[in-house]
Jmol script that loads the backbone (N, CA, C; Angstrom):
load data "model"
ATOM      1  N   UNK A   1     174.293  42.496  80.151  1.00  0.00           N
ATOM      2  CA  UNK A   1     174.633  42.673  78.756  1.00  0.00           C
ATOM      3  C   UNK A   1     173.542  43.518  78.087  1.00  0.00           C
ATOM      4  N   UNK A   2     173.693  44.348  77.269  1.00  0.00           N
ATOM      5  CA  UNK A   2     172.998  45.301  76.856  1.00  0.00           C
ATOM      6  C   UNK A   2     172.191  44.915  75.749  1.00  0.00           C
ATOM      7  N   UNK A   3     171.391  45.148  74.963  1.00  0.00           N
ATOM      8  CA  UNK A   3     170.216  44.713  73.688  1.00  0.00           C
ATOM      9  C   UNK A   3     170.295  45.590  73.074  1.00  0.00           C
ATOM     10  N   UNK A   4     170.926  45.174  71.476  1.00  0.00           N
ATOM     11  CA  UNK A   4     170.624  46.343  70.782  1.00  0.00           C
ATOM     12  C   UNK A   4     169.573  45.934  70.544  1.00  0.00           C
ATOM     13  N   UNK A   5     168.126  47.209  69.556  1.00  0.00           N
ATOM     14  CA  UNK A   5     167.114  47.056  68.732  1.00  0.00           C
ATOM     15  C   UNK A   5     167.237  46.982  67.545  1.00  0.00           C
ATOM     16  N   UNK A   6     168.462  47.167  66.948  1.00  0.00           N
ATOM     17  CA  UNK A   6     168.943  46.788  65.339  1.00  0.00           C
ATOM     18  C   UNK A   6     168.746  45.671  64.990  1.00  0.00           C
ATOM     19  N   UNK A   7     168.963  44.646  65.695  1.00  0.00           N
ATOM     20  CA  UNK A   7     168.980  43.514  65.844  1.00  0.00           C
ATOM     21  C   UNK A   7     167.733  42.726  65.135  1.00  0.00           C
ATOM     22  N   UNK A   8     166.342  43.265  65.673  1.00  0.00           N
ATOM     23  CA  UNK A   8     165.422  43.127  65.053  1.00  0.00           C
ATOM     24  C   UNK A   8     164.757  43.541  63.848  1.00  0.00           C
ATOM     25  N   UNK A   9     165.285  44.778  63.586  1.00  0.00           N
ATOM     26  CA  UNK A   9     165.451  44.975  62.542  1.00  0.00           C
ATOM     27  C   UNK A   9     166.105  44.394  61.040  1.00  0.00           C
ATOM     28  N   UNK A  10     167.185  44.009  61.443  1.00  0.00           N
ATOM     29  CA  UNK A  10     167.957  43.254  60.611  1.00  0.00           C
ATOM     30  C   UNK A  10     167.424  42.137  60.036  1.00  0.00           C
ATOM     31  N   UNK A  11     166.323  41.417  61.166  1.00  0.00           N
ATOM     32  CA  UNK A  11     166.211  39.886  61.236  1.00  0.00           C
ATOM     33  C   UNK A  11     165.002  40.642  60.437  1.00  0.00           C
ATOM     34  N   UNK A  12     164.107  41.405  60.384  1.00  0.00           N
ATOM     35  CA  UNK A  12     162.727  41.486  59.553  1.00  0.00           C
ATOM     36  C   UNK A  12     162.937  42.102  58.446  1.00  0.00           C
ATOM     37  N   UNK A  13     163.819  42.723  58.084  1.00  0.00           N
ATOM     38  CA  UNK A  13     164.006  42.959  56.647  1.00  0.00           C
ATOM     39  C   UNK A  13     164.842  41.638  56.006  1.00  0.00           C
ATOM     40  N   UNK A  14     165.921  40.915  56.612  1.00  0.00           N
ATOM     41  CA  UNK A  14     166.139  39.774  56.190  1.00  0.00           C
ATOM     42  C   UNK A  14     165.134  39.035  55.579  1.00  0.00           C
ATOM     43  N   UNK A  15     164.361  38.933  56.523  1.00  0.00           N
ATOM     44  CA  UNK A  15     163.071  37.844  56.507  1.00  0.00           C
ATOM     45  C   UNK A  15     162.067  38.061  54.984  1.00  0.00           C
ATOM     46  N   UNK A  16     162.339  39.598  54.818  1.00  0.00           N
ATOM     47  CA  UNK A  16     161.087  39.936  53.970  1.00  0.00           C
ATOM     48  C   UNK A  16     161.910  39.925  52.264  1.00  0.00           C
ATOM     49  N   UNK A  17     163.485  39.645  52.540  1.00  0.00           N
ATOM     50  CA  UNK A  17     163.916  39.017  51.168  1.00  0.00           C
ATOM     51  C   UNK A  17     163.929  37.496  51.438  1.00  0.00           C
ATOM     52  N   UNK A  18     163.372  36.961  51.929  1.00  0.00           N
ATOM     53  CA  UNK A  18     163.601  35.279  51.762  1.00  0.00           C
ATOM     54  C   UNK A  18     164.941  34.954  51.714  1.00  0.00           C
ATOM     55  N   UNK A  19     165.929  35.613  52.907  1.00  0.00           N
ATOM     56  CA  UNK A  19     167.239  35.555  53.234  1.00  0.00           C
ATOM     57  C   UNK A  19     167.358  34.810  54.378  1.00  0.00           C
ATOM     58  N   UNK A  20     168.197  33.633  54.284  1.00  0.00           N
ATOM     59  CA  UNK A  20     168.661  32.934  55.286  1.00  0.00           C
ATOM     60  C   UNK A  20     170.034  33.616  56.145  1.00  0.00           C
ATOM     61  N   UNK A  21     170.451  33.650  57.442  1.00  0.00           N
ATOM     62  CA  UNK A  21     171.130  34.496  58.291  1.00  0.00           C
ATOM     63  C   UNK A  21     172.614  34.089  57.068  1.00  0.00           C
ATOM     64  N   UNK A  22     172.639  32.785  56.969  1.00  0.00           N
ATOM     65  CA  UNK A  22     173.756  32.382  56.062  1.00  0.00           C
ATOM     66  C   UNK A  22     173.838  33.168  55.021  1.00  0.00           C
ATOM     67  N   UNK A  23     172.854  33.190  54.362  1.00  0.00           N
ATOM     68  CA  UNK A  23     173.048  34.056  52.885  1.00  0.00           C
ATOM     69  C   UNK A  23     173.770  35.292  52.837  1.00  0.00           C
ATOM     70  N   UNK A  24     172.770  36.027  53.954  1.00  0.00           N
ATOM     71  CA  UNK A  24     173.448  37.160  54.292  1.00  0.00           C
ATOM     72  C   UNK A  24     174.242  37.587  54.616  1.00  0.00           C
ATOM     73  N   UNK A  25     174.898  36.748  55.391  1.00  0.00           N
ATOM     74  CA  UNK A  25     176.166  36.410  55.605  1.00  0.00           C
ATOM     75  C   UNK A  25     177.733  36.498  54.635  1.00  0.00           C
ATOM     76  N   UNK A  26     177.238  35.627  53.663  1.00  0.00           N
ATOM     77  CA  UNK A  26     177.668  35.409  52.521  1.00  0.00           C
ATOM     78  C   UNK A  26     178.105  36.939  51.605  1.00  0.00           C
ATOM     79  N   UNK A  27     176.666  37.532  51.734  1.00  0.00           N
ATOM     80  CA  UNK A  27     176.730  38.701  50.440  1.00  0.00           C
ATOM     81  C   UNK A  27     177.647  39.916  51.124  1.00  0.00           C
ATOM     82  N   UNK A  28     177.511  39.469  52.330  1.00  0.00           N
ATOM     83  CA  UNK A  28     178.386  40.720  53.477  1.00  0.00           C
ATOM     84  C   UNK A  28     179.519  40.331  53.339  1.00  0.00           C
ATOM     85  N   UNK A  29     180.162  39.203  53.224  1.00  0.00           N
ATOM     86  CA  UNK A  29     181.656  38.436  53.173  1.00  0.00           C
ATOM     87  C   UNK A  29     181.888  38.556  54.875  1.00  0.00           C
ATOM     88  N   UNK A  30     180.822  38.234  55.347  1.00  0.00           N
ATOM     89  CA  UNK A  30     181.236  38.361  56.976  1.00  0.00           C
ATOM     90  C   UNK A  30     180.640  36.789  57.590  1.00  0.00           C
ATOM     91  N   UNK A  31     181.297  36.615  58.649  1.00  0.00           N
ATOM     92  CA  UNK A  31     180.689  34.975  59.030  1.00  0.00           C
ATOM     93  C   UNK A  31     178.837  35.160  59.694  1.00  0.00           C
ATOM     94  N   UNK A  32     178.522  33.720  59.753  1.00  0.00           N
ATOM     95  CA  UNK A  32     176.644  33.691  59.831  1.00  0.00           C
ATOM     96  C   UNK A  32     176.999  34.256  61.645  1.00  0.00           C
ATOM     97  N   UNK A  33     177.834  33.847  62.537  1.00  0.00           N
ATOM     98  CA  UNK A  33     177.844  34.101  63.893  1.00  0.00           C
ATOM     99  C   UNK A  33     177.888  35.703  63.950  1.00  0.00           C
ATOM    100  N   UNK A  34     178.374  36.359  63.354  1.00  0.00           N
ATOM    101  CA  UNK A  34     177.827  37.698  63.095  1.00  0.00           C
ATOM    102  C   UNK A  34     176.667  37.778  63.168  1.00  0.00           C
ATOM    103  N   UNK A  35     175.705  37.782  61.695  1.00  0.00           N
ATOM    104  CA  UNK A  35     175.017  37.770  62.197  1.00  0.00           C
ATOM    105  C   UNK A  35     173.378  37.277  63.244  1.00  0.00           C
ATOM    106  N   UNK A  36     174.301  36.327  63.176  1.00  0.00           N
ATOM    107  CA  UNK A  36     172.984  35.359  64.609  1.00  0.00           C
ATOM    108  C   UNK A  36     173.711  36.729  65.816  1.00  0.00           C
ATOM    109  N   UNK A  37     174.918  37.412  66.204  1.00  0.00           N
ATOM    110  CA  UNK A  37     174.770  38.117  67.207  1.00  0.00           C
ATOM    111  C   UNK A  37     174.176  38.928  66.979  1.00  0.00           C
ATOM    112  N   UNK A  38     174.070  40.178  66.006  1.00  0.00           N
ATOM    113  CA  UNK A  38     173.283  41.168  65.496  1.00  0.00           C
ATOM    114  C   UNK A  38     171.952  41.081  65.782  1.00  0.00           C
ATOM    115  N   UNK A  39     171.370  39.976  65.421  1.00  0.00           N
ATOM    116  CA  UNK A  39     169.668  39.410  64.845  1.00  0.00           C
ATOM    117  C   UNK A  39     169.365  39.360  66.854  1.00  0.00           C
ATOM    118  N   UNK A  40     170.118  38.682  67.667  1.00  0.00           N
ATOM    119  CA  UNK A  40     169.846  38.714  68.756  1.00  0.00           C
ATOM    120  C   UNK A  40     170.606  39.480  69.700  1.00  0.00           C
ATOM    121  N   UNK A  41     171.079  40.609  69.599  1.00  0.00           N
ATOM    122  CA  UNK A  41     171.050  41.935  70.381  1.00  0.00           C
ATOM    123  C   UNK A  41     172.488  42.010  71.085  1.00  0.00           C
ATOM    124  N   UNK A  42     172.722  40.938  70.699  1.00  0.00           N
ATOM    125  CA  UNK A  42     174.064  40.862  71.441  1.00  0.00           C
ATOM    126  C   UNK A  42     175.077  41.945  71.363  1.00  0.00           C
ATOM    127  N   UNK A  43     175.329  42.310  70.099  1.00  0.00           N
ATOM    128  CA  UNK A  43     176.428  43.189  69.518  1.00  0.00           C
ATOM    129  C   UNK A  43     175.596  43.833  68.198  1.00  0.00           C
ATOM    130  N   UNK A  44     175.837  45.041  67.475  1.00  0.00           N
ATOM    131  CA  UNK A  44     175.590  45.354  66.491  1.00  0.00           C
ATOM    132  C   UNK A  44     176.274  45.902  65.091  1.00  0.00           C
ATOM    133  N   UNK A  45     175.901  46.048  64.604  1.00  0.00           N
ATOM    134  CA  UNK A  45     176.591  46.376  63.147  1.00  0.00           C
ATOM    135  C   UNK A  45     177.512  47.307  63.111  1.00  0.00           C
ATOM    136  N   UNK A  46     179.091  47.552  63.065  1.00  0.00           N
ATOM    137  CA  UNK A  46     179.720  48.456  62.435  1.00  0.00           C
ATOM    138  C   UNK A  46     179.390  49.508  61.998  1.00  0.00           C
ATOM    139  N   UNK A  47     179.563  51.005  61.891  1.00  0.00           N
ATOM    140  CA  UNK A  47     179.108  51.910  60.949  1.00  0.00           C
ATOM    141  C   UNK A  47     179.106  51.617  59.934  1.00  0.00           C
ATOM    142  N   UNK A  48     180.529  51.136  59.331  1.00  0.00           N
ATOM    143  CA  UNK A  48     181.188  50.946  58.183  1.00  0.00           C
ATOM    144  C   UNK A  48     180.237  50.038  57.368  1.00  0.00           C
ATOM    145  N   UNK A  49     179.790  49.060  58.276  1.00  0.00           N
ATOM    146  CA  UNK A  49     178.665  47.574  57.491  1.00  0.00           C
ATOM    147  C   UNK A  49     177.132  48.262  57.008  1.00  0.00           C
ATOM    148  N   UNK A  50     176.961  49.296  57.689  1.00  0.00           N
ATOM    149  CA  UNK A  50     175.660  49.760  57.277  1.00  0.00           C
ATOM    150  C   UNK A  50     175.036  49.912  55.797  1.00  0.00           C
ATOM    151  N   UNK A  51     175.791  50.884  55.049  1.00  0.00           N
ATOM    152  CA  UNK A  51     175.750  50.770  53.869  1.00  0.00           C
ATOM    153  C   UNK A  51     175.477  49.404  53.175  1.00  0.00           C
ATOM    154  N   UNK A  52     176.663  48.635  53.671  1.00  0.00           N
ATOM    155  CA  UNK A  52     176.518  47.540  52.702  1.00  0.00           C
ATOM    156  C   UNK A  52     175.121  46.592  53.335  1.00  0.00           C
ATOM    157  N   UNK A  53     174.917  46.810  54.599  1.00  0.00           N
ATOM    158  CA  UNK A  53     173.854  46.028  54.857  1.00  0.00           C
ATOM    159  C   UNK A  53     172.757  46.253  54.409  1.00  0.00           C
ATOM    160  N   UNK A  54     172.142  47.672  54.008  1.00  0.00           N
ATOM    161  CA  UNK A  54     171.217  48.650  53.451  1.00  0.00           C
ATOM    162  C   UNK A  54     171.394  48.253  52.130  1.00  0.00           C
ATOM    163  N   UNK A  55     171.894  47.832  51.538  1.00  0.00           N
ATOM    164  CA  UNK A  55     172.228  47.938  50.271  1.00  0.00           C
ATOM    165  C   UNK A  55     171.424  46.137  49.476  1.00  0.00           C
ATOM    166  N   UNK A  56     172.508  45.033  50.286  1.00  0.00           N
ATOM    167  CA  UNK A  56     172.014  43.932  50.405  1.00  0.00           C
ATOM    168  C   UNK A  56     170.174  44.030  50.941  1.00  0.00           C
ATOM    169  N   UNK A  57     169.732  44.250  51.842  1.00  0.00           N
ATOM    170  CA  UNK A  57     168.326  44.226  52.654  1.00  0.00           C
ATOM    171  C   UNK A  57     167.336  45.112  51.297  1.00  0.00           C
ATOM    172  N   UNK A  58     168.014  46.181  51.363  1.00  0.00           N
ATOM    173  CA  UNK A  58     167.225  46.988  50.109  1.00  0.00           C
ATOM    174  C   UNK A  58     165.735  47.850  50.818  1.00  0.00           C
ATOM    175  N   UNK A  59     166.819  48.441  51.943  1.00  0.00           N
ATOM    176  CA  UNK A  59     166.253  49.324  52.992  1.00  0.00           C
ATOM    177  C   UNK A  59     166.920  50.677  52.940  1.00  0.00           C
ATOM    178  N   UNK A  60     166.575  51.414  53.534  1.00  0.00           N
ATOM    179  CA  UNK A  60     167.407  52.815  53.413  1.00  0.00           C
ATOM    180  C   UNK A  60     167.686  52.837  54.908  1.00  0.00           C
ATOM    181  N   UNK A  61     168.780  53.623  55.065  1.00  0.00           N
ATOM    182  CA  UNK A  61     169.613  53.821  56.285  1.00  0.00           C
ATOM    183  C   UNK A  61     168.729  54.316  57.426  1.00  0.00           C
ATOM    184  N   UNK A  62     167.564  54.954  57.367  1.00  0.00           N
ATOM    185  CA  UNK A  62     166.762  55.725  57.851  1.00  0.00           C
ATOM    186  C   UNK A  62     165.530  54.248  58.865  1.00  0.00           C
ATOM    187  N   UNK A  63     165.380  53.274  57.756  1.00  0.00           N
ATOM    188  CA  UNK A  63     164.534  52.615  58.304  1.00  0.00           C
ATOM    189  C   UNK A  63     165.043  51.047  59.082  1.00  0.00           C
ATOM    190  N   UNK A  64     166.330  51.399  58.381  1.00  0.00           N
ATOM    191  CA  UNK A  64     167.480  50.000  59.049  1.00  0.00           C
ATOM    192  C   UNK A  64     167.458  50.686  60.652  1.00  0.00           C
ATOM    193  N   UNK A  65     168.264  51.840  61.099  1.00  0.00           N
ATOM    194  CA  UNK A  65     168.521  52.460  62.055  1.00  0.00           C
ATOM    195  C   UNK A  65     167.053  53.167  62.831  1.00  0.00           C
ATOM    196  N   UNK A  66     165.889  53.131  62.354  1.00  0.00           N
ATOM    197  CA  UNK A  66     164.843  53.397  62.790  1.00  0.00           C
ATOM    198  C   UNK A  66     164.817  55.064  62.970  1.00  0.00           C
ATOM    199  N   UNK A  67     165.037  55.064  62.214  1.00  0.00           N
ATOM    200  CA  UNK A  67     165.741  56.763  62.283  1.00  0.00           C
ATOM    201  C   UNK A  67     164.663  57.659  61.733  1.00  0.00           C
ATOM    202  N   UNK A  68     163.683  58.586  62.305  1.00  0.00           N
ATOM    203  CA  UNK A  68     162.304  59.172  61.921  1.00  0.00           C
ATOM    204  C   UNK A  68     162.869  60.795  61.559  1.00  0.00           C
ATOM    205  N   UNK A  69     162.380  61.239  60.795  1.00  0.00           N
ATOM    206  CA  UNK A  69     162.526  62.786  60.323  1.00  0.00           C
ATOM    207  C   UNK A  69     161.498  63.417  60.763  1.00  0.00           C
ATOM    208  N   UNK A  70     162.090  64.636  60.605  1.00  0.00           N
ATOM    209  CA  UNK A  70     161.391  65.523  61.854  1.00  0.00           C
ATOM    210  C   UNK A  70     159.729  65.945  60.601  1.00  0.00           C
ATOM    211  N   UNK A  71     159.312  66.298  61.081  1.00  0.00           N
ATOM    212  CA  UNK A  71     157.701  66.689  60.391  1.00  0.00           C
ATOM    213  C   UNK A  71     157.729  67.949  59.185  1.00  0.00           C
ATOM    214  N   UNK A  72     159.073  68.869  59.763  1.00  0.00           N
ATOM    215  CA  UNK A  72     159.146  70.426  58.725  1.00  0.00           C
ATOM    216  C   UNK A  72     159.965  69.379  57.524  1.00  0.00           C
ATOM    217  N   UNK A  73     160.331  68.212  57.287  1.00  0.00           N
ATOM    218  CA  UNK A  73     161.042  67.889  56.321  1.00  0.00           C
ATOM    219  C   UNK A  73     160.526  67.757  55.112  1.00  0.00           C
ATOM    220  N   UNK A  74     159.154  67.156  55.321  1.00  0.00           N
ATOM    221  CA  UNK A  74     158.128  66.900  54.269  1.00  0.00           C
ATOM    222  C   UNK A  74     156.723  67.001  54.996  1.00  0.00           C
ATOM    223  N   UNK A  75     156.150  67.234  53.687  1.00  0.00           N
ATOM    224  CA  UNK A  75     154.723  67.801  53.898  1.00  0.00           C
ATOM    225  C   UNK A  75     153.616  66.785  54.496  1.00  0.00           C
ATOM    226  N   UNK A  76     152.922  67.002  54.904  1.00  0.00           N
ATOM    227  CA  UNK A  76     152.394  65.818  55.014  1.00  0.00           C
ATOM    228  C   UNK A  76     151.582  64.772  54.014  1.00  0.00           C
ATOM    229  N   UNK A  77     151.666  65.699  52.853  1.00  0.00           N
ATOM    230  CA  UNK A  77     151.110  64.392  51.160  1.00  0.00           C
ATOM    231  C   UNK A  77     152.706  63.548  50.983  1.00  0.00           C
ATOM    232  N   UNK A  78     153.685  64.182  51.179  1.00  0.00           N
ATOM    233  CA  UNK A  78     154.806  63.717  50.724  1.00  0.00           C
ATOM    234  C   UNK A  78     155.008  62.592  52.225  1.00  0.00           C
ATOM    235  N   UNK A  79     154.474  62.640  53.070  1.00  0.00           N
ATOM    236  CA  UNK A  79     154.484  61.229  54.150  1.00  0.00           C
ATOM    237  C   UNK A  79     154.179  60.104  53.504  1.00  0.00           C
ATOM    238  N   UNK A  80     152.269  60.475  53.624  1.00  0.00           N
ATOM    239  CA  UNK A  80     151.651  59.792  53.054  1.00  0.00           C
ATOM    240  C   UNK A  80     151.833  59.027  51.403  1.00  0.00           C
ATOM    241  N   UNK A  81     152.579  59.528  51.079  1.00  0.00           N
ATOM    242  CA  UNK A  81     153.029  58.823  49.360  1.00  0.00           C
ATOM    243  C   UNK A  81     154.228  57.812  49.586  1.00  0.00           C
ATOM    244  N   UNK A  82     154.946  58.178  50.815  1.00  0.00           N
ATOM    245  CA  UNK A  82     156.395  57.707  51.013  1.00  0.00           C
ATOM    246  C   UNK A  82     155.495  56.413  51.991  1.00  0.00           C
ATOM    247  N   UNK A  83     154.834  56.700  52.718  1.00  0.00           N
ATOM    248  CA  UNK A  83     154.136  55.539  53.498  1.00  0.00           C
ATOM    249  C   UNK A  83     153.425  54.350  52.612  1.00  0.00           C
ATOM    250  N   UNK A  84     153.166  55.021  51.508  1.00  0.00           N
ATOM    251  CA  UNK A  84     152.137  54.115  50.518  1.00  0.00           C
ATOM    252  C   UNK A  84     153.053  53.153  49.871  1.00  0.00           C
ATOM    253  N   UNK A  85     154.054  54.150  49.621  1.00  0.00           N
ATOM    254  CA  UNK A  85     155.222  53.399  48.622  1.00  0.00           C
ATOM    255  C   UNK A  85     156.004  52.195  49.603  1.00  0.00           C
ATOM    256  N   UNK A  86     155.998  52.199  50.319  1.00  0.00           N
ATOM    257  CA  UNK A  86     156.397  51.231  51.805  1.00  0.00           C
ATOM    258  C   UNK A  86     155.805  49.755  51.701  1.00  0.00           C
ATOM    259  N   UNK A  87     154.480  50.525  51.767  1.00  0.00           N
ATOM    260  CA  UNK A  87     153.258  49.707  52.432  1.00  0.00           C
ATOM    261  C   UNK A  87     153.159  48.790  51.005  1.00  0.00           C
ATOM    262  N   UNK A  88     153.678  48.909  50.264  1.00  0.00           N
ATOM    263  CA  UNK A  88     152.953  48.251  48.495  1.00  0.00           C
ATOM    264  C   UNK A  88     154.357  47.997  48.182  1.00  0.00           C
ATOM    265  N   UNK A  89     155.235  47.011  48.324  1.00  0.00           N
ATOM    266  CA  UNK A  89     156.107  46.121  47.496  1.00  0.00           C
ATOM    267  C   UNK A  89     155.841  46.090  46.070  1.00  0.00           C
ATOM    268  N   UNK A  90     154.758  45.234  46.265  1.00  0.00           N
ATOM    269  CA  UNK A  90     154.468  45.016  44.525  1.00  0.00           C
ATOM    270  C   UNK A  90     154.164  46.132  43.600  1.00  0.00           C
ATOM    271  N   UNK A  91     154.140  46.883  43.836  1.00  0.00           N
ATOM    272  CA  UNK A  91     153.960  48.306  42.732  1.00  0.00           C
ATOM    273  C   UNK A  91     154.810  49.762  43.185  1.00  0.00           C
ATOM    274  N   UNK A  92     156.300  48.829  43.996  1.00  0.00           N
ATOM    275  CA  UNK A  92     157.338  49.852  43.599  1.00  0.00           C
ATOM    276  C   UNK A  92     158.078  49.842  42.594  1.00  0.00           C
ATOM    277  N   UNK A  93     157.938  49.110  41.900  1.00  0.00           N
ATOM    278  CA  UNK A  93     158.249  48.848  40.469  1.00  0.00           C
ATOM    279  C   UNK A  93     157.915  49.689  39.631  1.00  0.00           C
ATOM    280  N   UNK A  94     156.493  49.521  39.240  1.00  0.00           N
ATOM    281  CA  UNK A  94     155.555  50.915  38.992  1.00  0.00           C
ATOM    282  C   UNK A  94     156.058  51.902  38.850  1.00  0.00           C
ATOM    283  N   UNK A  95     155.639  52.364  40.093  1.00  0.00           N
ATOM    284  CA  UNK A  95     156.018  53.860  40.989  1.00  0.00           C
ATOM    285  C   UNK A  95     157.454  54.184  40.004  1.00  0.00           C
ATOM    286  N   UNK A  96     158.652  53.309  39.945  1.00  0.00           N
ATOM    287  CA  UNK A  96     159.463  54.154  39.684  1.00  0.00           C
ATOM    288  C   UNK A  96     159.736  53.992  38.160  1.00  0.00           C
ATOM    289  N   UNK A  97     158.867  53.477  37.239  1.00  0.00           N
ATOM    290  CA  UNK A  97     159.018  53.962  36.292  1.00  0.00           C
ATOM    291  C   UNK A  97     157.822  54.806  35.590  1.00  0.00           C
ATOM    292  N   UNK A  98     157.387  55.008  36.615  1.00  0.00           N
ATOM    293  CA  UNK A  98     155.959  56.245  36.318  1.00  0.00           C
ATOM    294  C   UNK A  98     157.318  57.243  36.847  1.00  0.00           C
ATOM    295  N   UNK A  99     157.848  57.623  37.407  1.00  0.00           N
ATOM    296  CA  UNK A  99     158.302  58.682  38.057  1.00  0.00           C
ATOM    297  C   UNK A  99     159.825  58.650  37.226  1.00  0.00           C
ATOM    298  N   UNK A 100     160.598  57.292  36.184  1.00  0.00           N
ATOM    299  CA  UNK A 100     161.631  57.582  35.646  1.00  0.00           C
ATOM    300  C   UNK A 100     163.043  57.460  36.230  1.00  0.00           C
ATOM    301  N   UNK A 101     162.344  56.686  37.262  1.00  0.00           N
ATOM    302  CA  UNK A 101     163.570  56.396  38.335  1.00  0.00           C
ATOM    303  C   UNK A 101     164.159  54.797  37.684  1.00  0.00           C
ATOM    304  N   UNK A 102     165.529  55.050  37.631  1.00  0.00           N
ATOM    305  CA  UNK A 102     166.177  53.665  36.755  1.00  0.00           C
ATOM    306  C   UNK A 102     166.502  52.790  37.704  1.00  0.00           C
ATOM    307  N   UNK A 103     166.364  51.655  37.669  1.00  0.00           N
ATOM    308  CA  UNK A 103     166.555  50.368  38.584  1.00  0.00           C
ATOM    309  C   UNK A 103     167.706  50.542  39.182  1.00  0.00           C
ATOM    310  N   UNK A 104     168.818  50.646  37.614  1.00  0.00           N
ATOM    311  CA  UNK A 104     169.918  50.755  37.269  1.00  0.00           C
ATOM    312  C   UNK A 104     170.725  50.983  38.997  1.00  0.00           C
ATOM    313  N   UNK A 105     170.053  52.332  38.979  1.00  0.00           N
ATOM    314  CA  UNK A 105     170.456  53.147  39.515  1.00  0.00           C
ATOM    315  C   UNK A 105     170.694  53.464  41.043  1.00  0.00           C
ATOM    316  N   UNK A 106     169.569  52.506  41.080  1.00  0.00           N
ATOM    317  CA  UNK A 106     169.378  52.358  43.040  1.00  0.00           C
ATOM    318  C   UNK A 106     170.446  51.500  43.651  1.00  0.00           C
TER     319      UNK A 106
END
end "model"
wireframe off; spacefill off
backbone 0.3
color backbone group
């Protein structure tokens, strides 16, 4: 049987909203055996679920799917700011209303 690595993913951004597999479950309108298979490699997420899973987690598609951009995309200050903004939870808040970005909106 094959392992996805989404799987782990799922389960550590879960983890880092103080989301129980149930909850999540819940906000997906999908059953918890979902995802207990997901979280342990068994099977993985739908295309279609991504979005909404990204959405719920409050991850971007890029870091759900582990998905790295190539180096000509951004500069390397624009890494390093996007790495900072990562690395610091508590003052993405901040960040986006120094920069005018609406909650609203995300």
């Amino acid at each position: 049987m094959k392992k996805y690595e989404i799987g782990a993913r799922i389960r550590k951004y879960r983890e880092a909203c103080n989301m129980s597999q149930k909850e999540l479950a819940e906000r997906l309108h999908i059953s918890g055996s979902r995802i207990s298979n997901w979280e342990q490699g068994i099977n993985r997420p739908d295309a279609d679920m991504i979005a909404d899973l990204c959405s719920v987690l409050q991850v971007s598609p890029s870091e759900l799917l582990d998905v790295r951009l190539t180096d000509d995309e951004y500069t390397k200050e624009e890494r390093a700011v996007v790495t900072a903004y990562r690395s610091k939870p508590e003052l993405q808040h901040a960040v986006r209303v120094l920069l005018g970005i609406d909650d609203d909106s995300l």
